[in-house]
DOBATI-479222 format. One record per residue (C-alpha): residue in three letters; z, y, x. Coordinates in steps of 0.25 Angstrom, whole numbers, plus 5000, padded with zeros to 4 digits. Layout:
<recs>
<rec Ala; <Z; Y; X>>
...
</recs>
This chain:
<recs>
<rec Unk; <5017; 4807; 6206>>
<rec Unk; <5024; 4805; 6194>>
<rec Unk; <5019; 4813; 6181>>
<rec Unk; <5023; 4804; 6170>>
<rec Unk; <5034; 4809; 6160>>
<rec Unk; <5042; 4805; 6147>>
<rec Unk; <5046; 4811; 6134>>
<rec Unk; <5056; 4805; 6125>>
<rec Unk; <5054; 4792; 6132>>
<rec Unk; <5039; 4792; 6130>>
<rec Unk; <5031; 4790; 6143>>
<rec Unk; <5022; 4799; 6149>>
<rec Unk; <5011; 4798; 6160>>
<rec Unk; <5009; 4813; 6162>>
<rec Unk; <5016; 4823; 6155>>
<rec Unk; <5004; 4828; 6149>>
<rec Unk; <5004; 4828; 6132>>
<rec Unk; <4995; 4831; 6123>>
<rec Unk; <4999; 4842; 6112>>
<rec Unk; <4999; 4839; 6099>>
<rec Unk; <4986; 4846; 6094>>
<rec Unk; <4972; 4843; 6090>>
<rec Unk; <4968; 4834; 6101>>
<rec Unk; <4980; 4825; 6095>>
<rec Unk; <4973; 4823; 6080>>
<rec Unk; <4969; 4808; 6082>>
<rec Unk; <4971; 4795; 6092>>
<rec Unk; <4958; 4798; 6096>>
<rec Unk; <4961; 4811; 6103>>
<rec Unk; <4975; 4807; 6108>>
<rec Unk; <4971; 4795; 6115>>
<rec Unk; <4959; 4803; 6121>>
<rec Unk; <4969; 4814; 6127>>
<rec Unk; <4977; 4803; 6132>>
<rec Unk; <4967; 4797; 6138>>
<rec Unk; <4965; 4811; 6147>>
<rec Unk; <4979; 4811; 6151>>
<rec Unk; <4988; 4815; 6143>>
<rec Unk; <5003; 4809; 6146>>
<rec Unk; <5003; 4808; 6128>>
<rec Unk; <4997; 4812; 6117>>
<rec Unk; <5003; 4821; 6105>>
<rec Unk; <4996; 4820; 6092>>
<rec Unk; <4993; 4832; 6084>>
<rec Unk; <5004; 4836; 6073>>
<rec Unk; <5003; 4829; 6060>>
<rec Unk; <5011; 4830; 6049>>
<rec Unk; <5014; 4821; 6033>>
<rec Unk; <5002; 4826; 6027>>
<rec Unk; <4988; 4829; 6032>>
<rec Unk; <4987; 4844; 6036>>
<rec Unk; <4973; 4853; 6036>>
<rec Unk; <4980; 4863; 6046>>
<rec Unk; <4973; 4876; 6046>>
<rec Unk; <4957; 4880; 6044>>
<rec Unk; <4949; 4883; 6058>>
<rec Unk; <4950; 4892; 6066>>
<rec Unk; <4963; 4884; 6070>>
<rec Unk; <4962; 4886; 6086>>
<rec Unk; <4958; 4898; 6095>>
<rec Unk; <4957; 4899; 6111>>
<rec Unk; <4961; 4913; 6112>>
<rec Unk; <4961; 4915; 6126>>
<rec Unk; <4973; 4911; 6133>>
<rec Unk; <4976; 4900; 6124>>
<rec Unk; <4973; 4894; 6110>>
<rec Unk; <4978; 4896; 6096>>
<rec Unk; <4980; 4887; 6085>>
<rec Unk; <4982; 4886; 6070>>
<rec Unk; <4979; 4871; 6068>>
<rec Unk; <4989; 4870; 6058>>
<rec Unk; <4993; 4855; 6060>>
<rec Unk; <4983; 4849; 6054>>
<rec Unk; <4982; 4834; 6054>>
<rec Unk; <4980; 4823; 6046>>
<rec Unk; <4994; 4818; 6041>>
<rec Unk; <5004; 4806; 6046>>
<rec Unk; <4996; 4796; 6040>>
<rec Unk; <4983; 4799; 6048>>
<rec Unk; <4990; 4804; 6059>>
<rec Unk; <4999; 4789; 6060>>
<rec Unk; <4985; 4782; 6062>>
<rec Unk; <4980; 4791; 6073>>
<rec Unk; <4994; 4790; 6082>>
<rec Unk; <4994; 4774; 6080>>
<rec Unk; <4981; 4775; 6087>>
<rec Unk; <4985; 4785; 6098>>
<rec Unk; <4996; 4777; 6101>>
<rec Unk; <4990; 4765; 6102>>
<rec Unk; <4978; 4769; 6111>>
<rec Unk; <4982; 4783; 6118>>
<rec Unk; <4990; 4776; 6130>>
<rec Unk; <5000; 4787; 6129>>
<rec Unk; <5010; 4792; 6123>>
<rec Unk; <5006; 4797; 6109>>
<rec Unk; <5016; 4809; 6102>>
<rec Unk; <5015; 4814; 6087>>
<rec Unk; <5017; 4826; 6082>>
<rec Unk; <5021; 4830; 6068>>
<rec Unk; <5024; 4840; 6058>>
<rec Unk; <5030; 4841; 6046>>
<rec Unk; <5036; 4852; 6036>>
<rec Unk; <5050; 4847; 6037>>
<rec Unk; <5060; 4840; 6045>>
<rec Unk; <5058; 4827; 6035>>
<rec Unk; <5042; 4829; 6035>>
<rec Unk; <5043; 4828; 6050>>
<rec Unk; <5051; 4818; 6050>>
<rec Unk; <5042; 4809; 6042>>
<rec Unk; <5028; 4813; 6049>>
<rec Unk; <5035; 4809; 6062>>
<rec Unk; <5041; 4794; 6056>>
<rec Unk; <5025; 4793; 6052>>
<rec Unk; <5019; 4796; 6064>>
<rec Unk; <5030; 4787; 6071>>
<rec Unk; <5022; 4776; 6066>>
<rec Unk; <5013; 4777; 6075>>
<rec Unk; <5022; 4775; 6086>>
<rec Unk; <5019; 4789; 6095>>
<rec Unk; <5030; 4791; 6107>>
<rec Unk; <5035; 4802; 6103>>
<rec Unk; <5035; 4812; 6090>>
<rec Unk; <5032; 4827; 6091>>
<rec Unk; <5038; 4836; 6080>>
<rec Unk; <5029; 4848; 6078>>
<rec Unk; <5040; 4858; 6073>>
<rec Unk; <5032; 4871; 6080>>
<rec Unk; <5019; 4872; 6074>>
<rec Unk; <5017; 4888; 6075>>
<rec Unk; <5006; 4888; 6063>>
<rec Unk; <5014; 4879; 6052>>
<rec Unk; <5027; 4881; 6046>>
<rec Unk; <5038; 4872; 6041>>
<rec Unk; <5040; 4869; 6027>>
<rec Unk; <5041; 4881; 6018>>
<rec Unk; <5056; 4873; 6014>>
<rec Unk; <5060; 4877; 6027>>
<rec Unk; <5056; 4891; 6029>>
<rec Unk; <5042; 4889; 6033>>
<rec Unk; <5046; 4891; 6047>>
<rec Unk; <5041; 4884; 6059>>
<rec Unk; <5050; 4872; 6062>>
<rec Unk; <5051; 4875; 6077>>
<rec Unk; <5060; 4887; 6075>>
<rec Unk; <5072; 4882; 6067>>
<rec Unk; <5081; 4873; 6076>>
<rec Unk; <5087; 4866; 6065>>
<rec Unk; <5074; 4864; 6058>>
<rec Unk; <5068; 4857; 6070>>
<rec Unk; <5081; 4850; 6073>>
<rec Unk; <5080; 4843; 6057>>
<rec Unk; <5065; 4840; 6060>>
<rec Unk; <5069; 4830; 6074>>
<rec Unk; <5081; 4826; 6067>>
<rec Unk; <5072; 4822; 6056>>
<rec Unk; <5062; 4817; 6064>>
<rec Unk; <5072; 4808; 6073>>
<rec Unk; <5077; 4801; 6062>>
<rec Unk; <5064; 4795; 6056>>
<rec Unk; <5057; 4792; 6068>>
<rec Unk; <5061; 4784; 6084>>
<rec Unk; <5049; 4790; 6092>>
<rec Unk; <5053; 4802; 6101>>
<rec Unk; <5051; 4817; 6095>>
<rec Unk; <5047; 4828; 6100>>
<rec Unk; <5050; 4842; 6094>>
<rec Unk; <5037; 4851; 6097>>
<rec Unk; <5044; 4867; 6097>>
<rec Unk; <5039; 4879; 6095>>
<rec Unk; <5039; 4890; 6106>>
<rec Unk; <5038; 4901; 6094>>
<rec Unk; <5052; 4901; 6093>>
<rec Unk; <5063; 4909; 6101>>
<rec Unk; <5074; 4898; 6099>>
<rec Unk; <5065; 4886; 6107>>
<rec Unk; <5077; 4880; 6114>>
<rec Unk; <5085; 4880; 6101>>
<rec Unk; <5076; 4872; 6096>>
<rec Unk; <5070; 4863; 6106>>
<rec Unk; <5089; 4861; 6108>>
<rec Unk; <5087; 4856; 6092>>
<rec Unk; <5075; 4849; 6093>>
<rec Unk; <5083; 4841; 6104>>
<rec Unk; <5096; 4841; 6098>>
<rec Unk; <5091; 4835; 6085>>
<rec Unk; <5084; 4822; 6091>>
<rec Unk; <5070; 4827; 6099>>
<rec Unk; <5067; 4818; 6110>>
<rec Unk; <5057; 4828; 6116>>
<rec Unk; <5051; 4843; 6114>>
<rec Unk; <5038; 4849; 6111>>
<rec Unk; <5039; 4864; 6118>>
<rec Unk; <5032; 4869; 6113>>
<rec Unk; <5020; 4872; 6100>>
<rec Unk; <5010; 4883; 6102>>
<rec Unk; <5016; 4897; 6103>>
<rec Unk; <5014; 4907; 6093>>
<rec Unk; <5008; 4909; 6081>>
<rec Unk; <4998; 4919; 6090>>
<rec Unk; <4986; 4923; 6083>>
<rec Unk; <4972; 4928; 6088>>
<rec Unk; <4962; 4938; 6081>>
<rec Unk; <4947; 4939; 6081>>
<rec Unk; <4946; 4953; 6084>>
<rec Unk; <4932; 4953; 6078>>
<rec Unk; <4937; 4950; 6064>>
<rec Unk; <4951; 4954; 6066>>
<rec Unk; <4958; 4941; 6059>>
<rec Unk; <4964; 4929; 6067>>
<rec Unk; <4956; 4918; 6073>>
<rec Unk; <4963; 4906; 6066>>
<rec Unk; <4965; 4903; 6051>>
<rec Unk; <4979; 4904; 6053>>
<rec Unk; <4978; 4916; 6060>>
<rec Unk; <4990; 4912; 6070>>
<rec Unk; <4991; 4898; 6078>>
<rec Unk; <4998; 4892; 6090>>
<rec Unk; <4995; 4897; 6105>>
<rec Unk; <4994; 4889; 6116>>
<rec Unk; <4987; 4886; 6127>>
<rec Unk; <4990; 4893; 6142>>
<rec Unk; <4993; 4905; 6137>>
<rec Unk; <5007; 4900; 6132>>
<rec Unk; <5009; 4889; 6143>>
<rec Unk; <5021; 4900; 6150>>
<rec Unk; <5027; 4902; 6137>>
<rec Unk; <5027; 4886; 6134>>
<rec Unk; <5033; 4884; 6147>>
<rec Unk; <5044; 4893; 6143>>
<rec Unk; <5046; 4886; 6131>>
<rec Unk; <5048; 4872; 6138>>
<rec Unk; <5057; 4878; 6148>>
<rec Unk; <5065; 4883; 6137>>
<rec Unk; <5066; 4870; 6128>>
<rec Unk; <5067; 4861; 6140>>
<rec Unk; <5080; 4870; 6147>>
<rec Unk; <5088; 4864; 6131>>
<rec Unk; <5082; 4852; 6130>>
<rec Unk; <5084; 4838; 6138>>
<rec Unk; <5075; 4830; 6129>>
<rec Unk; <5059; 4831; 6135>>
<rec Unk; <5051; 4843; 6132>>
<rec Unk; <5035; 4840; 6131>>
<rec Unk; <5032; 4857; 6137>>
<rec Unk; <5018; 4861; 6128>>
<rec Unk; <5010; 4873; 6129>>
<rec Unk; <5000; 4880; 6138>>
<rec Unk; <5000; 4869; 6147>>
<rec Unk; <4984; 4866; 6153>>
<rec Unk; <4987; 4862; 6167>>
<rec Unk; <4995; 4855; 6176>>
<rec Unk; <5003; 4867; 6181>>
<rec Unk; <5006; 4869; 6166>>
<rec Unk; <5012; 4856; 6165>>
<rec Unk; <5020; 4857; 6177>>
<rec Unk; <5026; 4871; 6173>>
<rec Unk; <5030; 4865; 6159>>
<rec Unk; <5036; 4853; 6166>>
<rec Unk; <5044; 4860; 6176>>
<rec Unk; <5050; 4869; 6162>>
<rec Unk; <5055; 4855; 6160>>
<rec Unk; <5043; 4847; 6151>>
<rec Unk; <5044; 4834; 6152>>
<rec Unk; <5029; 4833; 6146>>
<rec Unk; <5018; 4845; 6142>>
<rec Unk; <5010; 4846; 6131>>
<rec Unk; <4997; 4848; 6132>>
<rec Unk; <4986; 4854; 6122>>
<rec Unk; <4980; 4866; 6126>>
<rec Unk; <4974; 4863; 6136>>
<rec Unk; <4965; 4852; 6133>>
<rec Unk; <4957; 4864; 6128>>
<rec Unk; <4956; 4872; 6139>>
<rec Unk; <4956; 4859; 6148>>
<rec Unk; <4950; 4847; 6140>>
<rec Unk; <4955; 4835; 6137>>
<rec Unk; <4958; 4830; 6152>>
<rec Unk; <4969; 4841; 6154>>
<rec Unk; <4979; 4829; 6152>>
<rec Unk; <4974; 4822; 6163>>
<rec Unk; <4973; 4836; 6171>>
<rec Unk; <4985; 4841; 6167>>
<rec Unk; <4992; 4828; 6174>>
<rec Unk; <4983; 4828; 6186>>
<rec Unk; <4987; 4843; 6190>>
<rec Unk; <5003; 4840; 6187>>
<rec Unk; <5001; 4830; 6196>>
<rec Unk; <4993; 4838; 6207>>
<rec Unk; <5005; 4848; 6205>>
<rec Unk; <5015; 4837; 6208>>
<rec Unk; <5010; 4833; 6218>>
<rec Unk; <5009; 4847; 6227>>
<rec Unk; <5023; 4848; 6224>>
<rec Unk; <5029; 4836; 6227>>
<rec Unk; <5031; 4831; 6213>>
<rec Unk; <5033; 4818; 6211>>
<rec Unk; <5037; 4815; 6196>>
<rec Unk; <5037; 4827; 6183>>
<rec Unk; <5050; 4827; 6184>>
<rec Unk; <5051; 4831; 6198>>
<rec Unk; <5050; 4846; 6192>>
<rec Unk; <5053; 4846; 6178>>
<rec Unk; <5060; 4857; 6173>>
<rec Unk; <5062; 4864; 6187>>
<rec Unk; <5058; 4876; 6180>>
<rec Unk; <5072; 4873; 6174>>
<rec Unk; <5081; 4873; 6187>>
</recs>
């Protein structure tokens, strides 16, 4: 059976790819995770200029799922450059980069940088939950505004030839408006979706939130049936390939988010609940499921949550 896939023209042996995160901050860690996989690899979001993010504690397994307030910290472009040209050249797979910036014209720039280093495809990090968008332009999360995220592919489009994908938020009520704007403007793929929230947890001993932010991103299973709903939504306006991210651990995860019409799924959760061999699980049990019900290629029920 058949379990490869493509996104914007870019080839994939499962659909299995690694979320842009922590496990994405250098060639070394990418290659690993392709190496116990994963059908590519998406390195973690980096901007112009270096960035601390926030102080620990930045992460929290609450229960049912994690919490986050990392804050986009990387090393900047420049640093960020060397370590794709490695992964590119050694990973065997197909290596996306994701960036950020504080405007339509900054995004456009970090994305012609990291170009350089010849990655398939170009994720747009519009929908970070814990960062807000140049204080020029309301502060307000990038994601929300249709015409804002329509400037920022536009923007992107015309400095750069690698395929883009626009990574959404699932914060906001008007997803299909977007994710239609996104398209309309030039996106050769979608992200649906970022982490939900901001949620927030509380030690109940001191009576003060847990993270030095004090709010973060959720994900992890708990939000799967809502991330789900999200790439149902965004893949019923869109013809251009959705790459369905959140809550996904297993392969009956994966096969829900396909059958909502994924063409791929994100993975990043789960390699903490699983380890790093989920990948290689995840496309082992797709397969197991196709096989007990006849299925002989992903397309073979793709979007039939749809019909």
């Amino acid at each position: 059976m058949d379990v490869s896939t493509t996104i914007a023209g870019v080839s994939l042996r499962n659909p299995t790819v690694l979320a842009a995160g922590i496990l994405g901050t250098s060639a070394d860690l990418l290659c690993r995770v392709a190496k116990c996989g994963a059908g590519a690899v998406t390195s973690k979001s980096c901007s112009l200029e270096a960035r601390d993010g926030h102080p620990n504690p930045t992460m929290l397994d609450w229960g049912e799922g994690l919490i986050n307030a990392i804050g986009l910290s990387n090393p900047g472009v420049e640093e960020e450059v060397k370590e794709l040209k490695k992964a590119v050249g050694k990973s065997g797979v197909p290596v996306f980069a994701s960036v950020f910036g504080k405007s339509p014209e900054e995004f456009a720039e970090v994305a012609a940088r990291v170009a350089e280093a010849k990655p398939a495809l170009v994720e747009l990090n519009v929908s970070c939950p814990n960062v807000s968008s140049d204080s020029r332009l309301g502060g307000k999360i990038f994601a929300f505004d249709a015409k804002l995220v329509a400037k920022i592919t536009d923007a992107v489009k015309n400095r750069v030839s690698t395929p883009i994908s626009v990574k959404l938020s699932p914060n906001t009520p008007d997803l299909k408006e977007i994710a239609q704007a996104a398209e309309d403007a030039g996106a050769d793929a979608i992200t649906a979706c970022n982490s939900f929230g901001p949620g927030m947890v509380i030690d109940v001993e001191t009576g003060k939130p847990i993270l030095s932010n004090r709010v973060g991103g959720v994900s992890g299973p708990a939000v799967k049936p809502l991330a789900v709903k999200c790439v149902y939504d965004v893949c019923s306006v869109v013809e251009v390939p959705v790459i369905g991210t959140g809550g996904v651990t297993n392969g009956r995860d994966a096969v829900e988010m396909i059958m909502a019409g994924a063409t791929a799924v994100g993975v990043g959760s789960a390699v903490y609940y699983r380890g790093i061999s989920v990948f290689a699980r995840i496309d082992a049990e797709i397969k197991v499921f196709m096989d007990s019900h006849g299925y002989e290629s992903l397309a073979d029920f793709r979007a039939i949550a749809q019909q």
